[in-house]
N, C-alpha and C positions, 0 to 999 in steps of 0.2 A: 397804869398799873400802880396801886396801891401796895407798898414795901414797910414790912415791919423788919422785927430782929433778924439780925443779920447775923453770921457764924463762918469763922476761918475753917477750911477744911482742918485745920489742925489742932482745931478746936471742936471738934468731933470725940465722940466714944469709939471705939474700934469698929462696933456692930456700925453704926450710919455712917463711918468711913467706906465699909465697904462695900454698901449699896452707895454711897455715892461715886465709889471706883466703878461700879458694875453701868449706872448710868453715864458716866462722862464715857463711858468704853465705849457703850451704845451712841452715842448722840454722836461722838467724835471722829468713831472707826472711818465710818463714809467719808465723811466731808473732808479726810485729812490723808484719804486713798492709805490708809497705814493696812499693815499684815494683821490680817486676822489669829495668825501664829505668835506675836508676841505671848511673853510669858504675864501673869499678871503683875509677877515683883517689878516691870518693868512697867506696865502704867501704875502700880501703886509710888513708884518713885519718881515717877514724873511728875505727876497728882501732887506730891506732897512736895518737894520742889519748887511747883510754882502754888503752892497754898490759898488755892480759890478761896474767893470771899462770896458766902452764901447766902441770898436772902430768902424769907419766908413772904410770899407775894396772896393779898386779901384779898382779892377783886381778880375777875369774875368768881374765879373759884379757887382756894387754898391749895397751892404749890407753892415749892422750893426750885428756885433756879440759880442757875449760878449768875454772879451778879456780873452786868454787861465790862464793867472795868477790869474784871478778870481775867476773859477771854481772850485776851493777846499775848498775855503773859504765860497762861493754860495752853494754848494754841501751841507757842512757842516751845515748851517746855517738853509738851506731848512729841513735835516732830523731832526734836532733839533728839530724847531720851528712846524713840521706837523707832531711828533708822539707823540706829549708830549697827555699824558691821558686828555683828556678832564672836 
């Protein structure tokens, strides 16, 4: 996988913060068994919390991922922030 410019979630405009809230929501819901009922202010705070590091990925074809070194800290931040008792 070929990786160019990279960008912190926090280093985002509002508008790509939010589709990138709406994907991590997608990608993450499953795999982390979380409530499809959370609020979004609550993965927006989790998100920005652990401030993924984003790359823009050339090869095969042009996507943005979140970048592998993130994910544990993202992971971590996600469970945190969406099981806490309401």
């Amino acid at each position: 996988m070929s990786a160019s410019p990279s960008c912190r979630f926090s280093r985002l405009c509002p508008t790509a913060q939010e589709l990138m809230i709406r994907l991590i929501r997608e990608q993450f819901i499953s795999c982390l068994s979380l409530s499809t009922e959370a609020p979004e202010s609550a993965w927006s705070r989790a998100i920005a919390l652990a401030d993924p590091t984003f790359v823009y990925c050339t090869t095969p074809e042009p996507t943005i991922r979140i970048c592998p070194d993130s994910y544990p800290q993202l992971r971590e931040c996600l469970r945190q922030e969406l099981t806490k008792p309401a």
